[in-house]
ZATORMI-881554 format. One record per atom (N, C-alpha, C): atom name; residue in one letter; x, y, z; residue number from 1. Coordinates in nm, 2 decimals. Layout:
# residues N
a; r; px; py; pz; k
CA; A; X; Y; Z; NUM
...
# end
This chain:
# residues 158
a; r; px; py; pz; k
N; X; 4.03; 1.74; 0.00; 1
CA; X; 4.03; 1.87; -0.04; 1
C; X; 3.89; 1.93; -0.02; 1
N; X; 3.89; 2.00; 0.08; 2
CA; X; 3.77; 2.10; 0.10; 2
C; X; 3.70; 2.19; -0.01; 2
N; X; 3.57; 2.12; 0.02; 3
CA; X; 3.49; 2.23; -0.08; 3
C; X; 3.40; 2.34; 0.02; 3
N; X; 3.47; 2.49; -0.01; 4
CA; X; 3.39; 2.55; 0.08; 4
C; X; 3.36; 2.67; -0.05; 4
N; X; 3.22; 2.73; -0.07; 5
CA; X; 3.18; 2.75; -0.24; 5
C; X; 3.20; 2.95; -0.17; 5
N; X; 3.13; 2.98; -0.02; 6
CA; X; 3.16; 3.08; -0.01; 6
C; X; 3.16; 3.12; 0.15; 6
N; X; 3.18; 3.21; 0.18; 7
CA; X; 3.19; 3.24; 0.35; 7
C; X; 3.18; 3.38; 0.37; 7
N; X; 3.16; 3.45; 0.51; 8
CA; X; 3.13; 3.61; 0.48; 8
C; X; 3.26; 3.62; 0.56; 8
N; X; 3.26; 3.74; 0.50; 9
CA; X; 3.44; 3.83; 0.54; 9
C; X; 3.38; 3.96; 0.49; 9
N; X; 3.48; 4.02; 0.61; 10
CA; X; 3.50; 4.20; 0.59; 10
C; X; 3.53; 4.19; 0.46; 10
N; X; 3.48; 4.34; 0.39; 11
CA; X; 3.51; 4.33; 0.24; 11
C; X; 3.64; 4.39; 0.22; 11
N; X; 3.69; 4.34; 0.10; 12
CA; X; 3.83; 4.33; 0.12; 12
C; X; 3.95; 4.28; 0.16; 12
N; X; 3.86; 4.17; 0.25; 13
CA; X; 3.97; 4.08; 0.29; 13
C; X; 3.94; 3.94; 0.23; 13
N; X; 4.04; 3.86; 0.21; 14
CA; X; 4.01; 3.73; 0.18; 14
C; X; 4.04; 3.63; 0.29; 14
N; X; 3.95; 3.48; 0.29; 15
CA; X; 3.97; 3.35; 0.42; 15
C; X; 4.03; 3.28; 0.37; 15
N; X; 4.12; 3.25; 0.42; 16
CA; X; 4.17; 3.12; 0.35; 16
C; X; 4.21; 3.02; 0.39; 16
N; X; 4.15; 2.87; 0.40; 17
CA; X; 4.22; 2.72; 0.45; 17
C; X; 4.30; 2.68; 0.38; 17
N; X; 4.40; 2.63; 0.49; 18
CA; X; 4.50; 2.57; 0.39; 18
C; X; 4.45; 2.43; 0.36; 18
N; X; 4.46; 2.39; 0.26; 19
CA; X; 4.40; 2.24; 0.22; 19
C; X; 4.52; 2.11; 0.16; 19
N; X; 4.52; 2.04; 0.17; 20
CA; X; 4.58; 1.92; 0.08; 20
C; X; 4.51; 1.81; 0.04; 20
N; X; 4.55; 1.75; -0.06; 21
CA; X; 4.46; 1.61; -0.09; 21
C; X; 4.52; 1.49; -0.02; 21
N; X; 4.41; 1.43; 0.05; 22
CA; X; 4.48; 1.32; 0.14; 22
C; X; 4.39; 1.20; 0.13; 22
N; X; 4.42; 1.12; 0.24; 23
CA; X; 4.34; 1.00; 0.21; 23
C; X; 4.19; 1.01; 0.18; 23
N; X; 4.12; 0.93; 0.20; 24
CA; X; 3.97; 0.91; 0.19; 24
C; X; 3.88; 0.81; 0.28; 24
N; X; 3.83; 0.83; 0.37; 25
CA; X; 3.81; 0.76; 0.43; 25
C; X; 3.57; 0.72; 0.39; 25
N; X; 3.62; 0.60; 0.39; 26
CA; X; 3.46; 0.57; 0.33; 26
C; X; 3.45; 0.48; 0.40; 26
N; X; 3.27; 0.49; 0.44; 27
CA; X; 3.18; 0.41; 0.59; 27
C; X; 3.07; 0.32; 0.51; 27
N; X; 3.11; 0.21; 0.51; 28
CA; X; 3.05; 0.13; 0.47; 28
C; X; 2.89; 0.08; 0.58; 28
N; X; 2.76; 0.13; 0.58; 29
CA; X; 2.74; 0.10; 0.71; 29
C; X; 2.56; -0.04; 0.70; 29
N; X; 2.53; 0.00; 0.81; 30
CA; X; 2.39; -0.05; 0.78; 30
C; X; 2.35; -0.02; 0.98; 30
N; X; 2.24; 0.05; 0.96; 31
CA; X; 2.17; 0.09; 1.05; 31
C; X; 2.03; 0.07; 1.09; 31
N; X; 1.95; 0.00; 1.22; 32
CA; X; 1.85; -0.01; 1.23; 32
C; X; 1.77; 0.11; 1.33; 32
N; X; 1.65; 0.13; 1.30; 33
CA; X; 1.60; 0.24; 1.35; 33
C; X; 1.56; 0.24; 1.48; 33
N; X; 1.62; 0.13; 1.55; 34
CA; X; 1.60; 0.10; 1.70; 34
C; X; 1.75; 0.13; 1.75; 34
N; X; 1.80; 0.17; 1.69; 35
CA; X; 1.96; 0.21; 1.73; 35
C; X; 2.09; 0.12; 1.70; 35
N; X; 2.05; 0.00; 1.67; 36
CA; X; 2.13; -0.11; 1.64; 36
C; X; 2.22; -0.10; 1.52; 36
N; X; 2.36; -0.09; 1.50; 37
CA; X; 2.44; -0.05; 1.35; 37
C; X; 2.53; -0.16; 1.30; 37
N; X; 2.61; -0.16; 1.22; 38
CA; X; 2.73; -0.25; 1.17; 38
C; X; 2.78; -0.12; 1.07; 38
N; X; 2.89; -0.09; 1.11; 39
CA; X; 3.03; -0.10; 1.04; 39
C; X; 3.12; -0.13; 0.96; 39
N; X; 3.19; -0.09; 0.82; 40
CA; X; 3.31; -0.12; 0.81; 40
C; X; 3.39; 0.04; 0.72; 40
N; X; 3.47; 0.03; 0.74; 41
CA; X; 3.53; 0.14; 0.67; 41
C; X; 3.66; 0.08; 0.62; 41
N; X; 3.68; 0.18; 0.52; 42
CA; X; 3.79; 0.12; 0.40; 42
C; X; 3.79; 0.26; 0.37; 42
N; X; 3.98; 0.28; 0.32; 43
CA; X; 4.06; 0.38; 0.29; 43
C; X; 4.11; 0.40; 0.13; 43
N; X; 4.00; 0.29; 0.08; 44
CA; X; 3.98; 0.31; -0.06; 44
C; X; 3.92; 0.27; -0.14; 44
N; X; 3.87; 0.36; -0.30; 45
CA; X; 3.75; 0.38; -0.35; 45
C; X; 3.69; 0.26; -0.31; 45
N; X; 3.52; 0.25; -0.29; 46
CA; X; 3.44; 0.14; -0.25; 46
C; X; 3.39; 0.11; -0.39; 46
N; X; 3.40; -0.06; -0.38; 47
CA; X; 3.40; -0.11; -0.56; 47
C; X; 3.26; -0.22; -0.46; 47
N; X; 3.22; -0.32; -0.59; 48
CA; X; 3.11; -0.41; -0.51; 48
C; X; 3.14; -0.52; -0.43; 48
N; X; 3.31; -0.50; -0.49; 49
CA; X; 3.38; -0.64; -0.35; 49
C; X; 3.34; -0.61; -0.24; 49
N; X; 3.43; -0.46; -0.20; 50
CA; X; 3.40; -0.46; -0.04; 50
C; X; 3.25; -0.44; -0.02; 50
N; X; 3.15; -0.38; -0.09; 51
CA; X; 3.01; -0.39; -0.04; 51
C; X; 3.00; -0.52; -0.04; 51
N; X; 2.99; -0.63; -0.11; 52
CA; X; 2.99; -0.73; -0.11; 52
C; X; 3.03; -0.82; 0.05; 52
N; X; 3.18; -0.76; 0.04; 53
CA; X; 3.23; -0.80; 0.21; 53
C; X; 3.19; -0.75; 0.26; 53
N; X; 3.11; -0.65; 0.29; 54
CA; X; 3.03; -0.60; 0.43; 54
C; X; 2.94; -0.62; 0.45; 54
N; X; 2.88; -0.69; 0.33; 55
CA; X; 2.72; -0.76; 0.35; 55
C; X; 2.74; -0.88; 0.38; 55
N; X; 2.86; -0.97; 0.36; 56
CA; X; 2.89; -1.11; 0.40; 56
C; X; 2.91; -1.12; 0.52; 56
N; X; 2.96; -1.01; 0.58; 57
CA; X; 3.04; -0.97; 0.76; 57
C; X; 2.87; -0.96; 0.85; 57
N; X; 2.82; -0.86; 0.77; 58
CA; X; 2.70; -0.86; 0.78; 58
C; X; 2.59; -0.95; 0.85; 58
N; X; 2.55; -1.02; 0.76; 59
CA; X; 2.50; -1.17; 0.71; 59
C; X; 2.56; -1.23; 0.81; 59
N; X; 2.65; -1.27; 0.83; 60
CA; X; 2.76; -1.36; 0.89; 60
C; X; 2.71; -1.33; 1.07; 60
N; X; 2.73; -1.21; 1.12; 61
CA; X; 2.64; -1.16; 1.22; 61
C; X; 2.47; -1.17; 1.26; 61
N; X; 2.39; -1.17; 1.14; 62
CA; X; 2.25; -1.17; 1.20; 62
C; X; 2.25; -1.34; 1.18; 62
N; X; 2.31; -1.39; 1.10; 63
CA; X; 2.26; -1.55; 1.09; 63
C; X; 2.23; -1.65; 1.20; 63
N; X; 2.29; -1.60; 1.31; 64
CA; X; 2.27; -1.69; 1.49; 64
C; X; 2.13; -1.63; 1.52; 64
N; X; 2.11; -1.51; 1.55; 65
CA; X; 1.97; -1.41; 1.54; 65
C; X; 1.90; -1.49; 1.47; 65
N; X; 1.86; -1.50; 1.35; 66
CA; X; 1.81; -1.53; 1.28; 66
C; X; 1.77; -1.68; 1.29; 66
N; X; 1.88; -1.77; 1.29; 67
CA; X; 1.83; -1.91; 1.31; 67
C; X; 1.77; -1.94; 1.45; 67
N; X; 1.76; -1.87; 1.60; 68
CA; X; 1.72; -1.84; 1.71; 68
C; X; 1.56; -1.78; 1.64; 68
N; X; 1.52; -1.69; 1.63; 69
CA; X; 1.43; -1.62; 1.60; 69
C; X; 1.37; -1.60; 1.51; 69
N; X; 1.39; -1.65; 1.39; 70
CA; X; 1.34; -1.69; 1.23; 70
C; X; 1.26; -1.55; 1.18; 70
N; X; 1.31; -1.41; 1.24; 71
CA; X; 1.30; -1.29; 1.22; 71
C; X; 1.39; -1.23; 1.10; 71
N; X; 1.34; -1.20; 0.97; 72
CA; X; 1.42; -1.15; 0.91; 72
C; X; 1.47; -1.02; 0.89; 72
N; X; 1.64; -0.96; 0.89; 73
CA; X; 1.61; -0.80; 0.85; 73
C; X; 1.65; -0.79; 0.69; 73
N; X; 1.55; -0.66; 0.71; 74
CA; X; 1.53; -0.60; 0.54; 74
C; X; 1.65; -0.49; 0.57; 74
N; X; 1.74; -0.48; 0.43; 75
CA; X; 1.81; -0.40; 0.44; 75
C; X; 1.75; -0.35; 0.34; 75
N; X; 1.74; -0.21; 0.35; 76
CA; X; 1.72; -0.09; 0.25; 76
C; X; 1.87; -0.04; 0.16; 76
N; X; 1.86; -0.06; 0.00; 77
CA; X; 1.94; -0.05; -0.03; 77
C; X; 1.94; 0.00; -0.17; 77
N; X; 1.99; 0.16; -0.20; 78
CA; X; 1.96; 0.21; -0.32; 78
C; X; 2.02; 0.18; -0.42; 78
N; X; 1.99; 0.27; -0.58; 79
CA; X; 2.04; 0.19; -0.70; 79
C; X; 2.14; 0.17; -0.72; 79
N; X; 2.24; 0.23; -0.67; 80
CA; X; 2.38; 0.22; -0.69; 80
C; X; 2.42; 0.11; -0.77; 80
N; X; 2.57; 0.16; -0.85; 81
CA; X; 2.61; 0.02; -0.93; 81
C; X; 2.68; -0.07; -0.84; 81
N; X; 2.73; -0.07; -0.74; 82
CA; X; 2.76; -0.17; -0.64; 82
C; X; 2.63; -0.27; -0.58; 82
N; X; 2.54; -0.19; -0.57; 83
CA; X; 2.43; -0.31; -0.50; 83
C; X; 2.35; -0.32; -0.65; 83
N; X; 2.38; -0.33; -0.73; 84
CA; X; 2.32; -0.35; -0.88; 84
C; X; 2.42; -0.48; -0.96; 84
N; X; 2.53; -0.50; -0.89; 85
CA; X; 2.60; -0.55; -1.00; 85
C; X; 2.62; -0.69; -1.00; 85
N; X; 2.69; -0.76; -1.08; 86
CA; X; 2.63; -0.92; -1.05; 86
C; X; 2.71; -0.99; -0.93; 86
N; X; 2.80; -0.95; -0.90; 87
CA; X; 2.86; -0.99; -0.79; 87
C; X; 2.76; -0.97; -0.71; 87
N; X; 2.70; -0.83; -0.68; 88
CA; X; 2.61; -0.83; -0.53; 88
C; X; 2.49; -0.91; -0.53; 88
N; X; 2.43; -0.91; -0.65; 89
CA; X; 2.29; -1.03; -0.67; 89
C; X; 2.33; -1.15; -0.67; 89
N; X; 2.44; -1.24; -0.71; 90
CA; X; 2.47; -1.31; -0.68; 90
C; X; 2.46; -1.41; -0.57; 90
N; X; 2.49; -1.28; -0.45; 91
CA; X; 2.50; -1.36; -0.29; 91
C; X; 2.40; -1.32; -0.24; 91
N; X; 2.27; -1.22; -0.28; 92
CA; X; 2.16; -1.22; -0.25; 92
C; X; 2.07; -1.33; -0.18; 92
N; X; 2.07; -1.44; -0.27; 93
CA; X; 2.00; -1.58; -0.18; 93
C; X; 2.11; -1.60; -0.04; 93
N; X; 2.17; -1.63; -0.06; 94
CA; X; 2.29; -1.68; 0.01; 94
C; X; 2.26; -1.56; 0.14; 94
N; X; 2.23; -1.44; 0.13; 95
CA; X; 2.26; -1.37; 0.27; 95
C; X; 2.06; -1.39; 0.25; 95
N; X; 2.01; -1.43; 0.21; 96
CA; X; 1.88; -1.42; 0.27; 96
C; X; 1.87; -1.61; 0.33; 96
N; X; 1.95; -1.69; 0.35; 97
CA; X; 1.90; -1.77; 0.40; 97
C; X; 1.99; -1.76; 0.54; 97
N; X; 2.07; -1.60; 0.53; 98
CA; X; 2.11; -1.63; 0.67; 98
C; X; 2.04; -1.50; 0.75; 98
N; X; 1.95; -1.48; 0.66; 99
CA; X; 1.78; -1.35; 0.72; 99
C; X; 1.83; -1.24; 0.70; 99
N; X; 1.89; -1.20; 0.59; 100
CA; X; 1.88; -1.07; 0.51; 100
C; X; 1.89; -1.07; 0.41; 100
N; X; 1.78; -0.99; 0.36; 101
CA; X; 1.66; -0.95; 0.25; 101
C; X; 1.69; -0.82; 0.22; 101
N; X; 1.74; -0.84; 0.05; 102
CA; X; 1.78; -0.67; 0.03; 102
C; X; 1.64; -0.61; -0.06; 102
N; X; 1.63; -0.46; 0.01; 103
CA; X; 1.48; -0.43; -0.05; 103
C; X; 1.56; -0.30; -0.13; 103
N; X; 1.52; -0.29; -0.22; 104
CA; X; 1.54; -0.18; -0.34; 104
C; X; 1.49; -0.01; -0.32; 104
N; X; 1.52; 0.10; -0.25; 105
CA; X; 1.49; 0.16; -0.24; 105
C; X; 1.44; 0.20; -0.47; 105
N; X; 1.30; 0.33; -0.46; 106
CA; X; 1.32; 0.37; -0.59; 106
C; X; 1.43; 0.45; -0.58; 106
N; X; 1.48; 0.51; -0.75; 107
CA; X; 1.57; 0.59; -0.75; 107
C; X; 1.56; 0.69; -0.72; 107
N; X; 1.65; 0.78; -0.69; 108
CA; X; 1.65; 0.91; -0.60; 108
C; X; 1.55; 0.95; -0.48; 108
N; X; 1.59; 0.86; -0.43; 109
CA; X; 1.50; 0.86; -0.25; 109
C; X; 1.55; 0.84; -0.12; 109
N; X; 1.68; 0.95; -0.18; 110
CA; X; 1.76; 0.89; -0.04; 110
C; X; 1.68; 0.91; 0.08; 110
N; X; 1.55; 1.02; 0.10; 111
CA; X; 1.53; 1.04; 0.25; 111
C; X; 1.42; 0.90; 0.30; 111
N; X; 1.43; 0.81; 0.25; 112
CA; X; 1.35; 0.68; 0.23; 112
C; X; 1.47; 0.63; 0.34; 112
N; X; 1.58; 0.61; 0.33; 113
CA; X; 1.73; 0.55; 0.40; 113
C; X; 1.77; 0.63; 0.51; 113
N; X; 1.74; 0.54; 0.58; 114
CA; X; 1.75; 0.58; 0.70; 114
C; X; 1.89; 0.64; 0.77; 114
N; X; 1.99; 0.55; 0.67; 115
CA; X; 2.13; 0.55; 0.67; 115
C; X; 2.18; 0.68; 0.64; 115
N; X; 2.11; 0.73; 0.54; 116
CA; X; 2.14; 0.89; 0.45; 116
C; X; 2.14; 0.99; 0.58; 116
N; X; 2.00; 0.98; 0.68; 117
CA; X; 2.01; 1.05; 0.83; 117
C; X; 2.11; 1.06; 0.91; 117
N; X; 2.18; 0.93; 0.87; 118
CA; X; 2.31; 0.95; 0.98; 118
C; X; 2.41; 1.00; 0.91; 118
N; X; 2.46; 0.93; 0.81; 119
CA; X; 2.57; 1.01; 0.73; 119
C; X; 2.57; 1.20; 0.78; 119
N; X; 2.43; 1.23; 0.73; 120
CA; X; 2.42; 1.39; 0.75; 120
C; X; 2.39; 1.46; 0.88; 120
N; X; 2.38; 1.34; 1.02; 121
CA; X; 2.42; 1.40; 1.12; 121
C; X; 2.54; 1.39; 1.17; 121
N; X; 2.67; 1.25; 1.13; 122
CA; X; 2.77; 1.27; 1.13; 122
C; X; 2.88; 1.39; 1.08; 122
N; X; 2.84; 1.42; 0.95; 123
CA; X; 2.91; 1.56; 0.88; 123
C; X; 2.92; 1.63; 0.90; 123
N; X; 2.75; 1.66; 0.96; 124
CA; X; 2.71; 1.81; 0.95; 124
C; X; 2.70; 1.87; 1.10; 124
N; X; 2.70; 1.76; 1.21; 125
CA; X; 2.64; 1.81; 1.31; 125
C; X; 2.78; 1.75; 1.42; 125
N; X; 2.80; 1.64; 1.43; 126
CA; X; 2.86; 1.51; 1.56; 126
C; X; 2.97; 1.56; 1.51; 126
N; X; 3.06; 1.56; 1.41; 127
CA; X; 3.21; 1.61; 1.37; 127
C; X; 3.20; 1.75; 1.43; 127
N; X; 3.33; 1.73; 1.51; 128
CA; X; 3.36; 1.85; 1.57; 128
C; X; 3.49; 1.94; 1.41; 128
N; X; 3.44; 2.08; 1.43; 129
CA; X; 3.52; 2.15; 1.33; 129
C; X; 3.71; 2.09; 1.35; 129
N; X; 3.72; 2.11; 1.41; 130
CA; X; 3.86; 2.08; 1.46; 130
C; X; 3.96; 1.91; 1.37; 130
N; X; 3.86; 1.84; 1.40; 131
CA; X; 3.86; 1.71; 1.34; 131
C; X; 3.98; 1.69; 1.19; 131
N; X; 3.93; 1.81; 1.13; 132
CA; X; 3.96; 1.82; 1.03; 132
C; X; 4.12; 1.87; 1.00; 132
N; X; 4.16; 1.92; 1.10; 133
CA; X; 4.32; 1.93; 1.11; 133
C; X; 4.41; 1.83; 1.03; 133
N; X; 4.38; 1.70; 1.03; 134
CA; X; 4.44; 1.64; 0.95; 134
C; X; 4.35; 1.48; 0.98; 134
N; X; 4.42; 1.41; 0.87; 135
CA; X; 4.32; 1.30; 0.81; 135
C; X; 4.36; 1.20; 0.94; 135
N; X; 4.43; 1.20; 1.02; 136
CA; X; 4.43; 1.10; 1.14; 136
C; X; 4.36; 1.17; 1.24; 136
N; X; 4.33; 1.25; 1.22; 137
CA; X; 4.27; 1.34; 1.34; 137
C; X; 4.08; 1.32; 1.29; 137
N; X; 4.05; 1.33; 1.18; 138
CA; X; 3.94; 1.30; 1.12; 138
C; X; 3.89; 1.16; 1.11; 138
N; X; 4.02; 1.06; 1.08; 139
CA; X; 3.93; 0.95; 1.08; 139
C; X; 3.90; 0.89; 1.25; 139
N; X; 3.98; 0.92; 1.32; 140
CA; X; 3.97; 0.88; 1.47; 140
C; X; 3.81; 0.96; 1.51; 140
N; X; 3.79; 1.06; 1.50; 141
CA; X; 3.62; 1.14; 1.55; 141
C; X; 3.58; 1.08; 1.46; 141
N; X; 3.57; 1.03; 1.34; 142
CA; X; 3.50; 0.89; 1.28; 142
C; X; 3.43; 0.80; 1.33; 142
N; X; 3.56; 0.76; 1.38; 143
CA; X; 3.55; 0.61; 1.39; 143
C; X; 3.52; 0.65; 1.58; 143
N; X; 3.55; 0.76; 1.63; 144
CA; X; 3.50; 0.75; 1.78; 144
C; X; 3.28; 0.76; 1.73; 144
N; X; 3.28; 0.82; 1.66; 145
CA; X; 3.14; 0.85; 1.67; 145
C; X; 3.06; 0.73; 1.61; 145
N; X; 3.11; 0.64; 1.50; 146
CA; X; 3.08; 0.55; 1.49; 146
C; X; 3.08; 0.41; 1.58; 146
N; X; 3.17; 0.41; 1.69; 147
CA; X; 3.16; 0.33; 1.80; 147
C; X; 3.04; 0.37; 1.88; 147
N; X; 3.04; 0.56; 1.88; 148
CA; X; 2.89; 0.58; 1.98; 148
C; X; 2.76; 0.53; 1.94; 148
N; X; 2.74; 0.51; 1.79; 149
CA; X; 2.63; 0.49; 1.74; 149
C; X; 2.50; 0.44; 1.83; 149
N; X; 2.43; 0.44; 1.89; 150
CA; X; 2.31; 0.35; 1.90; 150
C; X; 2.32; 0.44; 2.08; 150
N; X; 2.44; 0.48; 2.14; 151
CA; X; 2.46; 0.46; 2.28; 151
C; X; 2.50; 0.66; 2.31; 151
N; X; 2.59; 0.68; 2.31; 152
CA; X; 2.63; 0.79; 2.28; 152
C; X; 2.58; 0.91; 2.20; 152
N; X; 2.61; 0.85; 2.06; 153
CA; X; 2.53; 0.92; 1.94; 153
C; X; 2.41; 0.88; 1.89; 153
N; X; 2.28; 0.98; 1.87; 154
CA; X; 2.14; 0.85; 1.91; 154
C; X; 2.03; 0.96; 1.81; 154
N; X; 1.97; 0.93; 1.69; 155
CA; X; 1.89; 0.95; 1.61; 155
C; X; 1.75; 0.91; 1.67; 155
N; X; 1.62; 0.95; 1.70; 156
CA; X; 1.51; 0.94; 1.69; 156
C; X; 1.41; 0.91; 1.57; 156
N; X; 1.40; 0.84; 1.54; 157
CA; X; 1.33; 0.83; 1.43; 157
C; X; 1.12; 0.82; 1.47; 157
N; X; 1.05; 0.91; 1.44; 158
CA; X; 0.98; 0.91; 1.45; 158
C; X; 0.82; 0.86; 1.38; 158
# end
């Protein structure tokens, strides 16, 4: 359901979207500032399991890297109750012996996350208006822009 708060119109007339409440689609991600990303999305509410599983998928990925190169990555990761909860600390050792190290952003800093950059060039900028016609139509320019990440679709971080 679209939140649109105002828009300009001839006076006197009213705009109107038609809206429905439909799925939800949520991007579980992790992104490095050299262009490198991982993925996962899920079509419902995100609890600390699936964060949990996407940091294990994660993990499970840099660990060959890692045991090759004995280079660790730091994931930046804010207060949220998912990466706060005991399930997520729990496997904390466990994904840092396979060389990721979760670092605690402070609270309310998202422009610290690098991740928060992309979220708000995906939304606001790389989604084409159209997308939004309907929720298979939206999650496909999703999930296309998330396949461009690093190649196609390309953040500078300076």
């Amino acid at each position: 359901m679209p939140c649109v708060p105002y828009a300009w119109q001839p006076l006197g007339t009213t705009l109107a979207l038609p809206s429905v409440k439909s799925k939800r689609l949520n991007v579980l991600g992790f992104l490095s500032k050299d262009g490198g990303a991982f993925f996962r999305h899920v079509e419902e509410p995100v609890d600390s399991g699936q964060v949990v599983a996407a940091f294990d998928a994660f993990a499970a990925q840099r660990a060959a890297e890692y045991a090759v190169h004995g280079r660790p990555c730091v994931v930046n990761v804010d207060n949220a109750s998912w990466h706060t909860s005991r399930a997520f600390l729990d496997r904390t050792g466990t994904w840092a012996n396979c060389g990721v190290v979760v670092h605690y952003l402070p609270p309310y800093s998202p422009e610290l996350n690098a991740i928060e950059t992309l979220w708000r060039k995906i939304k606001y900028e790389w989604l084409p208006l159209d997308c939004y016609a309907s929720y298979q139509t939206m999650k496909s320019a999703v999930l296309d822009i998330l396949d461009g990440v690093g190649s196609k679709y390309q953040i500078c971080f300076v």
